[in-house]
C-alpha positions in Angstrom: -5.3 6.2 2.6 -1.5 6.5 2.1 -0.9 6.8 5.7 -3.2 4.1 7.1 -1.6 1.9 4.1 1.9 2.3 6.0 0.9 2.1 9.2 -1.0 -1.6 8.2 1.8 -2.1 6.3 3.8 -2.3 9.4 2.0 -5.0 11.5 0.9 -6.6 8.6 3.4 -8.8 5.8 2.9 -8.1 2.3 1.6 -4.3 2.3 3.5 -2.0 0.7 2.8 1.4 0.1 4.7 2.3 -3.5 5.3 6.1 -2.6 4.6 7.3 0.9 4.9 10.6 -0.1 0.9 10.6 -1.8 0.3 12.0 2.0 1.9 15.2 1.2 -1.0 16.4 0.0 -2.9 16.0 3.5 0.2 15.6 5.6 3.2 17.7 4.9 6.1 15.5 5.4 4.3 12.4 6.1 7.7 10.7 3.9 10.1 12.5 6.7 8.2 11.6 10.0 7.4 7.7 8.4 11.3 7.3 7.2 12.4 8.7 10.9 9.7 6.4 12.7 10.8 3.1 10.5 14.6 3.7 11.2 14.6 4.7 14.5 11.7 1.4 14.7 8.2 1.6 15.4 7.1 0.3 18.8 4.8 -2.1 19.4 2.4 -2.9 22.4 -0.4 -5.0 23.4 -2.7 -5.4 20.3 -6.2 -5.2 20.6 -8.5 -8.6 20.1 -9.4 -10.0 17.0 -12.9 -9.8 18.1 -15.4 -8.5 20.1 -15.7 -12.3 21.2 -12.1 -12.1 22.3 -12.3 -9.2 24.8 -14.3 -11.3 27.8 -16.1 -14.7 25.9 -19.2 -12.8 26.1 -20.4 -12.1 22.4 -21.6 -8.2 21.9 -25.2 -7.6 22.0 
């Protein structure tokens, strides 16, 4: 939960993960690789839609 908390947390304002390094546990060295990845910057692309709606107007069966 940890890790998906700080990966949300950095597309999404106002979530904050207290200590990153609650992965340990799951992921060795989670804190290292997340501190490395947020200096360095985390890249962004094209985000998926919103919806199901959103991919071609045709609502999903």
């Amino acid at each position: 939960m940890a890790m998906f908390a700080a990966v949300l947390g950095a597309v999404v304002p106002g979530v904050e993960v207290e200590d990153v390094a609650t992965a340990g546990k799951t992921f060795p060295g989670f804190d290292r690789v997340w501190s490395e990845a947020v200096a360095t910057g985390i890249p962004s692309g094209p985000r998926a839609p919103a919806s199901p709606e959103d991919r071609d107007g045709r609502e999903s069966p």
